[in-house]
C-alpha positions as CSV (number, residue, x, y, z in Angstrom):
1,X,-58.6,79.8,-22.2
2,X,-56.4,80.1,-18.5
3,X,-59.2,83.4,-18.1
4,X,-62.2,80.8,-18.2
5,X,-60.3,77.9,-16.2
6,X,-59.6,80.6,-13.4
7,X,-63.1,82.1,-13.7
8,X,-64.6,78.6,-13.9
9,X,-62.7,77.7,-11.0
10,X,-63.7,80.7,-8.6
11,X,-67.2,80.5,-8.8
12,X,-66.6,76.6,-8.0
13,X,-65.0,77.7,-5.3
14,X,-67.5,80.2,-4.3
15,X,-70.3,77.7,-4.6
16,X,-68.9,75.1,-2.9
17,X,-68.5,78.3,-0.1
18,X,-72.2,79.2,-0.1
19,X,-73.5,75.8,0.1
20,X,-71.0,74.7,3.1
21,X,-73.1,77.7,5.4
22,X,-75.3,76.2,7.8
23,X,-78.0,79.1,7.4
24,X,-80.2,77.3,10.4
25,X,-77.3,77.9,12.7
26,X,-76.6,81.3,11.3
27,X,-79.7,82.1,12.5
28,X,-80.6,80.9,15.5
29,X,-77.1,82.3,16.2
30,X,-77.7,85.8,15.5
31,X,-81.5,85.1,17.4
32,X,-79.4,84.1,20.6
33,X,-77.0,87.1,20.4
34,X,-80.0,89.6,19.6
35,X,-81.7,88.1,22.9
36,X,-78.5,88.6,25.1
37,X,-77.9,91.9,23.5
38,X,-81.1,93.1,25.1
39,X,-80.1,93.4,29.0
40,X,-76.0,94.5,28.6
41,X,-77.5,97.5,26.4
42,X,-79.8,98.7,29.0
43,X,-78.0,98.4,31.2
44,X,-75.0,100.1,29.0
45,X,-77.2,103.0,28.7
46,X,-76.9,103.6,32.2
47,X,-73.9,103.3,32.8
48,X,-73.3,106.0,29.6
49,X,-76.1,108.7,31.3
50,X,-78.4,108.2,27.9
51,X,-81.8,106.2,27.4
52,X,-81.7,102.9,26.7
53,X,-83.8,102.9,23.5
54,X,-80.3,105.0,22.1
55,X,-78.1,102.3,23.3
56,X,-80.4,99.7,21.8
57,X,-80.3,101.5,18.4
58,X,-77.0,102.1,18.6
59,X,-76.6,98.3,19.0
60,X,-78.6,97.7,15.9
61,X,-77.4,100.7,13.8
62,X,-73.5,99.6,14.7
63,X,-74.3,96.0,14.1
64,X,-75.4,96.0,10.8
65,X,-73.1,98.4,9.1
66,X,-69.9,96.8,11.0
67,X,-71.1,92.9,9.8
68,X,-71.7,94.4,6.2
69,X,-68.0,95.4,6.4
70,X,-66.5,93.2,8.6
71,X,-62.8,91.5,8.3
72,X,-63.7,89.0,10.8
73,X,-66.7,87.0,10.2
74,X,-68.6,85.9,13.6
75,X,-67.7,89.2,15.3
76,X,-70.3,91.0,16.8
77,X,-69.8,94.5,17.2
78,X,-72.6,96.6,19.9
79,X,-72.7,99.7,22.2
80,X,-70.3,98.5,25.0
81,X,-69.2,99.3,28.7
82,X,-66.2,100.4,27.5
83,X,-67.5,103.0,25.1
84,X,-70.1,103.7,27.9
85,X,-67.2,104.7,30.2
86,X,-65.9,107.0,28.2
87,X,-68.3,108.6,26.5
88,X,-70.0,109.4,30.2
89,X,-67.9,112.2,31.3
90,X,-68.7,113.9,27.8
91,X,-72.4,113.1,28.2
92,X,-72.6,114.9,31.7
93,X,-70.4,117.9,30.7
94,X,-71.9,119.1,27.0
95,X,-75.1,116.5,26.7
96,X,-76.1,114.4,23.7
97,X,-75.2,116.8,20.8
98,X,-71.6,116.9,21.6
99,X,-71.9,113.0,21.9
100,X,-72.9,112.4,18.5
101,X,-70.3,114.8,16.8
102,X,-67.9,112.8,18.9
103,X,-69.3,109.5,18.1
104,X,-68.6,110.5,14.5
105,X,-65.2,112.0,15.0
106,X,-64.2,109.0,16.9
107,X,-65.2,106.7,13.5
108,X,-63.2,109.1,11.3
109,X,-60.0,108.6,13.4
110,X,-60.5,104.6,13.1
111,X,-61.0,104.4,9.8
112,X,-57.8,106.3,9.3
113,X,-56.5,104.0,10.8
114,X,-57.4,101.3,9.2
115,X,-57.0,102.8,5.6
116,X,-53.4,103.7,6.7
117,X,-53.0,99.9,7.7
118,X,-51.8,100.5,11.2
119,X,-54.0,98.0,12.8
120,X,-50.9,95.6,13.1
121,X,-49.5,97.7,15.9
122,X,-52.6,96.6,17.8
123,X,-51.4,93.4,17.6
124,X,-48.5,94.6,19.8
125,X,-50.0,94.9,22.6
126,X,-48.1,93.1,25.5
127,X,-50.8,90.6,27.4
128,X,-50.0,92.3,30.9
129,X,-51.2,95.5,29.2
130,X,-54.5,93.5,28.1
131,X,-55.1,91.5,31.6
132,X,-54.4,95.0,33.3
133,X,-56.9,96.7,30.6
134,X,-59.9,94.1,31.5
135,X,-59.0,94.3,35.3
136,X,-59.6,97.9,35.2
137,X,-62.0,98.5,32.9
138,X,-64.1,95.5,35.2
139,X,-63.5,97.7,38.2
140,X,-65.4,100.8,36.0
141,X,-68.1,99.3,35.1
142,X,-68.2,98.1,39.4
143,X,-68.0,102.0,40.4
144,X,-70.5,103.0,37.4
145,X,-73.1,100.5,39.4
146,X,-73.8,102.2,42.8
147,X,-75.6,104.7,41.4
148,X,-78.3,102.8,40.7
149,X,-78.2,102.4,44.7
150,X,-79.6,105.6,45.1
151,X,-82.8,107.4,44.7
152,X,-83.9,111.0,44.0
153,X,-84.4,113.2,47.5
154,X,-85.4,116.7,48.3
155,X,-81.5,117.0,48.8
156,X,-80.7,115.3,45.1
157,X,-79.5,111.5,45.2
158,X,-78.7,109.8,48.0
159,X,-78.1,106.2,48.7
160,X,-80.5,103.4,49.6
161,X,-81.0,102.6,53.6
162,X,-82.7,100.2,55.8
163,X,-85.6,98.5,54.0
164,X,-84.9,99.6,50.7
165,X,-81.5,99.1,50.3
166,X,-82.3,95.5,51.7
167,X,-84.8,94.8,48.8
168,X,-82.2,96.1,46.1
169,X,-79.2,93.8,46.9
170,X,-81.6,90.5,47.0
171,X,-83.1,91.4,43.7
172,X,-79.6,92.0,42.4
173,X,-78.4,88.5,43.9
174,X,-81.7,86.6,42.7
175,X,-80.7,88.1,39.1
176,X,-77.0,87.1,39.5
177,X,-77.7,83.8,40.9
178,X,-79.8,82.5,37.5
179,X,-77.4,83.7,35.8
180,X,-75.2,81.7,37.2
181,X,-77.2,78.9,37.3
182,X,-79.7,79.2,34.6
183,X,-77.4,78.2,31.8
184,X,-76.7,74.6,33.6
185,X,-80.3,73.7,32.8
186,X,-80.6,74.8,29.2
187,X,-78.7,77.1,27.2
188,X,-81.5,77.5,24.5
189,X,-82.1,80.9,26.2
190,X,-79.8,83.3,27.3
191,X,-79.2,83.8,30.6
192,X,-78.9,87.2,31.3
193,X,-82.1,87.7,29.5
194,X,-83.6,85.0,31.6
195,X,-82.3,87.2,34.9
196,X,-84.6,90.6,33.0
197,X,-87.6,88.4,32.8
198,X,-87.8,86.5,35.8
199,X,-87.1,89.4,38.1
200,X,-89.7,92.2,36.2
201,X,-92.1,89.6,37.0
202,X,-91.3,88.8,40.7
203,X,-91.2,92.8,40.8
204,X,-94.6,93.0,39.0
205,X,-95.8,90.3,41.5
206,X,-94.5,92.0,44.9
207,X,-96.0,95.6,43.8
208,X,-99.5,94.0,43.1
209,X,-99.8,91.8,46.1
210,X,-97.3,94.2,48.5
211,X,-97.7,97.7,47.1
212,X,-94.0,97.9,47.3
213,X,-92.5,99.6,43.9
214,X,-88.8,98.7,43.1
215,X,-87.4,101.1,40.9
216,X,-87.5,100.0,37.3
217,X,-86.0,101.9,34.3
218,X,-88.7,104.4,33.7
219,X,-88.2,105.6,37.2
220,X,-84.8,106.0,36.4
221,X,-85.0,108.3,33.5
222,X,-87.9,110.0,34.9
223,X,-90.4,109.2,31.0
224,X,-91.7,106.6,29.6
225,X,-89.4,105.1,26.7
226,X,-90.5,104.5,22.7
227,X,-89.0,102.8,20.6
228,X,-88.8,103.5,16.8
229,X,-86.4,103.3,13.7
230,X,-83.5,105.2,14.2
231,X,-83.8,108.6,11.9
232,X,-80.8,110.3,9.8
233,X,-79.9,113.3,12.3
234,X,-76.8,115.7,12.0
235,X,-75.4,116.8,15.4
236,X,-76.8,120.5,16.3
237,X,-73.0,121.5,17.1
238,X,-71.4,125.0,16.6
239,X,-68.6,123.9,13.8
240,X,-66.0,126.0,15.3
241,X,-62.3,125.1,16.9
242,X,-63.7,124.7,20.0
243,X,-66.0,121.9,19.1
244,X,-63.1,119.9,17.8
245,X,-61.2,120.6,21.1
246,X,-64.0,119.5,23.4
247,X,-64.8,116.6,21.5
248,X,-61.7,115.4,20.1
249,X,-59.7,113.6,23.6
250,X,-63.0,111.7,24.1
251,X,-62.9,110.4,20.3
252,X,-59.2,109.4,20.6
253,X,-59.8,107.7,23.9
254,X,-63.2,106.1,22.6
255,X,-61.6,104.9,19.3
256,X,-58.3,103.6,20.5
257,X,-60.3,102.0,23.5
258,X,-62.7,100.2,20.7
259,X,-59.4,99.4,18.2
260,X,-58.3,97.6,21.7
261,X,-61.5,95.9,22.3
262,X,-61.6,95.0,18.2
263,X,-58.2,92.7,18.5
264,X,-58.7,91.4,21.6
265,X,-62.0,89.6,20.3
266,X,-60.4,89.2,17.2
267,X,-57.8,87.2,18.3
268,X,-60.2,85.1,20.7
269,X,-62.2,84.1,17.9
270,X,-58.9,83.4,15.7
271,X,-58.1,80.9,18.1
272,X,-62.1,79.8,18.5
273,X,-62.6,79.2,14.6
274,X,-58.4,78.3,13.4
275,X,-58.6,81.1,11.2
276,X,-57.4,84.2,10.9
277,X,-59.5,87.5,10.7
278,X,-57.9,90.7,8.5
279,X,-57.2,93.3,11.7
280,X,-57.1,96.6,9.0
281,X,-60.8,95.5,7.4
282,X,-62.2,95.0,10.7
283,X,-61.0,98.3,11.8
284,X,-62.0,100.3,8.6
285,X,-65.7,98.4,9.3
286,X,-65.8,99.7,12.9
287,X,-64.7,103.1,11.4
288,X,-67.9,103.6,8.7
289,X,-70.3,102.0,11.6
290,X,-69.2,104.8,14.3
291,X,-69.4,107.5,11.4
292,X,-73.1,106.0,10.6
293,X,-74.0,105.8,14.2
294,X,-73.3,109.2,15.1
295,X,-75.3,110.2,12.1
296,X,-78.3,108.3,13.2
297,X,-78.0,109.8,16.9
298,X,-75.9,106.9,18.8
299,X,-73.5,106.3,21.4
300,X,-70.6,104.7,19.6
301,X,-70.0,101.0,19.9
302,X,-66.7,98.5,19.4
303,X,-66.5,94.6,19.7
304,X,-68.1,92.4,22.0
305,X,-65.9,89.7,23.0
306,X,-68.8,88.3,25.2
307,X,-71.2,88.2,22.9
308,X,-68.4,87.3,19.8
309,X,-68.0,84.3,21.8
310,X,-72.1,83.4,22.8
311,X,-72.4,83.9,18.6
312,X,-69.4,81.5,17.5
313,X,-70.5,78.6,20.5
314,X,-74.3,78.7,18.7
315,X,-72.5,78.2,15.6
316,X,-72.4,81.5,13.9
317,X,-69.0,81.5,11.2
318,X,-70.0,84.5,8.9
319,X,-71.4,87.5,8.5
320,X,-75.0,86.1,8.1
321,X,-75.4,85.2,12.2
322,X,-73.3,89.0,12.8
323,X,-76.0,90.6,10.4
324,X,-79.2,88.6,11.8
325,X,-78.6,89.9,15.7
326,X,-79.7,93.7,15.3
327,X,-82.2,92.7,12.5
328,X,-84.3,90.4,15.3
329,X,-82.8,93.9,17.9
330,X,-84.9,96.0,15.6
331,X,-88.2,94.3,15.5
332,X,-87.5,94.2,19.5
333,X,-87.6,98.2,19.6
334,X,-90.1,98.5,17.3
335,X,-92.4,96.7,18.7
336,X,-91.3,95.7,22.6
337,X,-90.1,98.8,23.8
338,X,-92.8,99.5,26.5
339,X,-91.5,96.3,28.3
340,X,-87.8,97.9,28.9
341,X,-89.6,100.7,31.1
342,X,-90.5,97.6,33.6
343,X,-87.5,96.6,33.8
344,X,-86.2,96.7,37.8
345,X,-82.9,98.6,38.1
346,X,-81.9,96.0,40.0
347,X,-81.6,93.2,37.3
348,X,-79.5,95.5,35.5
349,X,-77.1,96.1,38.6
350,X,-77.2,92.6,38.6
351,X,-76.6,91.9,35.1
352,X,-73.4,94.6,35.0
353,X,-72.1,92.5,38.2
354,X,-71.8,88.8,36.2
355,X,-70.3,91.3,33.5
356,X,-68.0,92.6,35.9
357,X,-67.2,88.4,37.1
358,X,-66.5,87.6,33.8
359,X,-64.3,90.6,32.5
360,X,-61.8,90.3,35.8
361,X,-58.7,88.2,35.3
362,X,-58.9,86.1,38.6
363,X,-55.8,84.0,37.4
364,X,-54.0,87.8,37.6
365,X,-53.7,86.7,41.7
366,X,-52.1,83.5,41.1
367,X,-49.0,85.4,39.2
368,X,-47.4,86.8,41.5
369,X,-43.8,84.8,41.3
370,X,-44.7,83.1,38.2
371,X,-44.3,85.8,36.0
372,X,-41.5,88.4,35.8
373,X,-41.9,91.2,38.7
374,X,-42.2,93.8,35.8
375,X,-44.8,92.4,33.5
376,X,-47.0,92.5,37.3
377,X,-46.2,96.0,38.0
378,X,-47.5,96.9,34.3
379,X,-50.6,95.0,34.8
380,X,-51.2,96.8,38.3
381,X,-50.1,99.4,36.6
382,X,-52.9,99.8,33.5
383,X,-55.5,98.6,36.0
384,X,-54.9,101.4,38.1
385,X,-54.8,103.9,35.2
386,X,-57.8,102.9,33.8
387,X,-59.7,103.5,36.9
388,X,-58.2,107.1,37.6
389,X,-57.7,108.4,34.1
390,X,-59.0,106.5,31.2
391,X,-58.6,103.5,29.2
392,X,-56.5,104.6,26.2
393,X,-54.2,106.4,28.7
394,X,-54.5,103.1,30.5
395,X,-53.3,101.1,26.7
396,X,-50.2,103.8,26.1
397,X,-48.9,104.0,29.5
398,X,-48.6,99.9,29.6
399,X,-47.2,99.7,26.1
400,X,-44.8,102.8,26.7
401,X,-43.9,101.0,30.4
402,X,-43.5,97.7,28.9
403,X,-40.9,99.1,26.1
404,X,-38.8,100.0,28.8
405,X,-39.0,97.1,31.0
406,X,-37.9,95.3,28.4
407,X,-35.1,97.7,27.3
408,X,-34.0,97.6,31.2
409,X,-34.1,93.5,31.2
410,X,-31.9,93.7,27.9
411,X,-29.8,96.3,29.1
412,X,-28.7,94.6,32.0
413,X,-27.4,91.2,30.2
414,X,-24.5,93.1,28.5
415,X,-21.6,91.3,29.3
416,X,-18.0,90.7,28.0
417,X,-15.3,87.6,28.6
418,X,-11.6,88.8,27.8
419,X,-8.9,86.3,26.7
420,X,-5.2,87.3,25.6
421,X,-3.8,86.4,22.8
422,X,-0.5,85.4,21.8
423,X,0.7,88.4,19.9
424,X,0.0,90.2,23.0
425,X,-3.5,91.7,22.2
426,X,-6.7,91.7,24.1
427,X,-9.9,90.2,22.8
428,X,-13.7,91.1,24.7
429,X,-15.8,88.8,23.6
430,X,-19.2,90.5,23.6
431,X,-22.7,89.3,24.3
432,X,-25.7,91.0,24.3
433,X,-27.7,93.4,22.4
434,X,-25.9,97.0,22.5
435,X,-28.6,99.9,22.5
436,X,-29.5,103.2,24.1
437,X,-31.4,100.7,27.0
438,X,-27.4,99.0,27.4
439,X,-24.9,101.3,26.2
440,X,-23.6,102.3,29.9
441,X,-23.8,98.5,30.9
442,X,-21.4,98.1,27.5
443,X,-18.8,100.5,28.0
444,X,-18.2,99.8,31.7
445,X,-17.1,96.6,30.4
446,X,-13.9,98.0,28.7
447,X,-10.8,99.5,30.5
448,X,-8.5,101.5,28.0
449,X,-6.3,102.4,30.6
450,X,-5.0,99.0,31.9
451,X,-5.7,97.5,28.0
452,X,-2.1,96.8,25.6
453,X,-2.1,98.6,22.7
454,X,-4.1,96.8,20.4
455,X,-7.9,95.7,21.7
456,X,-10.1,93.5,19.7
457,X,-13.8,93.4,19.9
458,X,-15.3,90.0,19.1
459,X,-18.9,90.6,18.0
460,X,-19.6,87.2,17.1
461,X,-22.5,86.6,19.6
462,X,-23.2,90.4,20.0
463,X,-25.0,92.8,18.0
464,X,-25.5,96.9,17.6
465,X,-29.1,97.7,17.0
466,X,-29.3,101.4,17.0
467,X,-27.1,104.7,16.7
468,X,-27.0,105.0,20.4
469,X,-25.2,101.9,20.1
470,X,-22.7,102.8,17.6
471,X,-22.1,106.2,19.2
472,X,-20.9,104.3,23.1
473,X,-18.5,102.4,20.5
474,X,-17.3,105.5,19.3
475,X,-17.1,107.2,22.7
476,X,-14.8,103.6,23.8
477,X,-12.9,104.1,20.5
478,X,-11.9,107.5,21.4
479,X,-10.9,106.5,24.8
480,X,-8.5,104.1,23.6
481,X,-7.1,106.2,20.6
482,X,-6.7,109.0,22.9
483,X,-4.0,106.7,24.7
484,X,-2.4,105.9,21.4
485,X,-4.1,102.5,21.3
486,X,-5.9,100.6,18.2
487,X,-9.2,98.8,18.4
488,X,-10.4,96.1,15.8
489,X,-14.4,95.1,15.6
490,X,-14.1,91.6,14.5
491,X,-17.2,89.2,13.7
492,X,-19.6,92.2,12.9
493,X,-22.9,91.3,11.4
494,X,-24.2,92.8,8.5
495,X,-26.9,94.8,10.2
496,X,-24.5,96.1,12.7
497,X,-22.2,96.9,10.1
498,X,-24.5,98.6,8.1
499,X,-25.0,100.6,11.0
500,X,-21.4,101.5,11.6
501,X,-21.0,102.0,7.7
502,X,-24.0,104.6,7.6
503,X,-22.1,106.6,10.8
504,X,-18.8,106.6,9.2
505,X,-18.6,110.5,9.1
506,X,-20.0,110.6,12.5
507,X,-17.8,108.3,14.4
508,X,-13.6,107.8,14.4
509,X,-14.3,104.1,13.6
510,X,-12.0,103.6,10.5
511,X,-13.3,101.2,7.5
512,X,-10.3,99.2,8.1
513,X,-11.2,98.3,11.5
514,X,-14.1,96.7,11.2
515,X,-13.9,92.7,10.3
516,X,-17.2,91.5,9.1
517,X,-18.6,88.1,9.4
């Protein structure tokens, strides 16, 4: 009876589910992210080293398989600059092959990841670390740009002069100004995508009436691009040790880069929706879409907080607008594919440069003594890492410098006030947290030497947190029981004393000693 209550109940509750999605808004949702996709994964492409049409089915490909799975319905998951970054230097140095195989290492390693539940520690990650992470990954995408600014020579690339160069940076501010602008008279149509059409038609029109050619896509990868279904292929890779060691530091970086990217969008559209999104699923769907991606010849791809953000404002809320946006991307490549090779480089430049405006934390300039001097020096700190070495580095080195600010800030507000008692004892009361960041800051509070013989230690608004902790209390303890002096620990928590219990036949701290609270 309680069986067929509880069952009756669920699918009421799964009804009433289904019929509250607005399917027309799903829709149109996934329409207008499918529309914006278009220009960032061109111009992705480029700044990877690979065709567009690969980017574009990565999109698709990646899409799909990471909305089928997802753990945070709205989330749009693509090819990405941030991938793009990455995978570049592996693209230049070993070509496509080596790509995939890393693409589909780089899945394996996130869904790990997420099977082994560690996607919480992502959540860790201190907000210097992430404004320093946009900043320089912002400044990457800004240095992957200029070359598009030059053209093939006799002598190889060189940059655009005079007349030329002239051309290119008013195209580029034409596309960046309706950008800008476009979206203030109707938002029906993306912007971007707005930028791509009315500039390949200006360029269209100049080359007809001028003769002038500005350089377009297909100039750019020197063919003519075709679309199609993207086709089950298995990397043509030796399988060898030396494989796993040439692809396996761009997988890491590429997969810790995305698992950044992932709760960073995640959390926006936590705070977009009022709900809450389940970090380990959303992982373990990035995972299979990377393994399937690199199976079907892509480039890998991670969350789109950009786009996340375009599909929850047109009032996308599940899985339906996520899974619509590389369906609509498909019949695009299938069928409009000969209209990317018009394309002028320029619109793209200028599309990566609004992507570059709206990834830069501006507001990091107006920190500087409003925040603590250390969380600036991490941020400075990550950005600068990420544009000399990579972005995961980038990630680690902020976390890793961030631990120890902290430990340093902590360390430094050990302090102790002493009263005498009556009996002729000495009490120091103790504040602070005592660990291996405050341990030297603890015992130079203490001085056996000029002490009486009997020395309490008042731990009623202190506390030992690890074993380097107990250890300075046991190097004190020694001091004064080498001059023939006792020491009581008075008010000691539970978890400290656990601590000092679990030592007791590592330290000279007697059971006796130690007055718990």
């Amino acid at each position: 009876m309680l069986d067929r209550i509880k069952n009756k109940f669920n699918r009421e509750r799964l009804a009433e589910k289904y019929h509250s999605v607005n399917f027309k808004n799903e829709i149109l949702a996934g329409l207008t992210v499918a529309l914006a996709l278009i220009p960032e994964s061109v111009a992705f492409a480029f700044v990877a080293g690979v065709s567009p049409i690969l980017s574009l089915q990565t999109a698709v490909v990646v899409g799909f398989v990471a909305s089928l799975f997802t753990g945070r319905p709205g989330m749009i998951n693509s090819s990405t600059a941030a991938i793009s970054v990455v995978m570049a230097g592996l693209i230049a140095t070993h070509g496509l092959e080596y790509l995939f195989a890393a693409v589909v290492l780089m899945g394996i390693i996130q869904l790990s990841i997420g099977i082994l539940k560690l996607g919480k520690y992502a959540r860790m990650i201190p907000y210097p670390v992430m404004l320093g992470f946009l900043n320089g990954l912002s400044l990457v995408i800004l240095i992957s740009q200029f070359d598009l600014f030059k053209v093939n020579t006799t002598t190889g690339r060189d940059w655009m002069a005079g007349f030329d160069l002239g051309i290119m940076l008013l195209f580029v501010a034409i596309t960046m100004a309706i950008i800008h602008f476009f979206p203030k008279l109707t938002k029906a149509i993306p912007s971007s995508l707005m930028a791509i059409i009315v500039i390949t038609v200006l360029a269209v029109i100049v080359e007809l009436s001028t003769g002038y050619h500005l350089q377009t896509v297909q100039d750019f990868a020197g063919m003519t691009l075709q679309g199609g279904l993207p086709e089950f292929y298995v990397p043509q890779v030796p399988l060898t040790l030396e494989t796993f060691q040439i692809i396996l530091p761009y997988a890491l970086i590429a997969g810790l880069v995305g698992l950044t990217e992932a709760v960073l969008t995640l959390r926006v559209i936590d705070e977009m929706t009022k709900t809450k999104g389940n970090t380990n699923k959303e992982i373990v769907a990035q995972g299979l879409a990377n393994v399937v991606n690199g199976f079907f010849g892509g480039m890998g791809g991670d969350a789109m907080i950009g786009q996340s953000i375009i599909n929850i404002k047109s009032g996308g809320r599940t899985r339906i607008s996520a899974l619509v946006a590389p369906l609509f991307l498909l019949i695009f490549i299938m069928f409009g594919s000969s209209v990317i090779n018009l394309i002028p480089l320029a619109a793209l430049a200028g599309v990566m440069f609004m992507v570059v405006i709206g990834t830069f934390k501006w507001e990091s300039f107006k920190y500087a003594g409003k925040i603590p001097k250390q969380d600036i020096v991490v941020m400075i700190a990550v950005t600068l890492i990420t544009i000399f070495a990579d972005l995961a580095t980038a990630v680690i080195s902020g976390v890793v410098l961030s631990a120890l600010a902290f430990a340093w800030k902590k360390g430094t507000e050990a302090e102790a006030v002493t009263t005498h008692d009556s009996d002729g004892s000495k009490t120091y009361h103790l504040n602070g947290s005592v660990f291996f960041g405050s341990v030297l800051n603890f015992q130079d509070l203490f001085t056996p030497n000029e002490d009486p013989d009997h020395v309490i230690f008042d731990f009623k608004n202190a506390k030992v947190m690890d074993y380097s902790g107990v250890e300075s209390f046991n190097a004190v303890i020694e001091k004064y029981d080498a001059l023939g002096k006792t020491v009581t620990l008075r008010h000691v928590g539970s978890y400290s004393h656990g601590l000092f219990r679990k030592a007791k036949d590592l330290t000279i701290i007697k059971k006796d000693t130690i007055e718990s609270t």
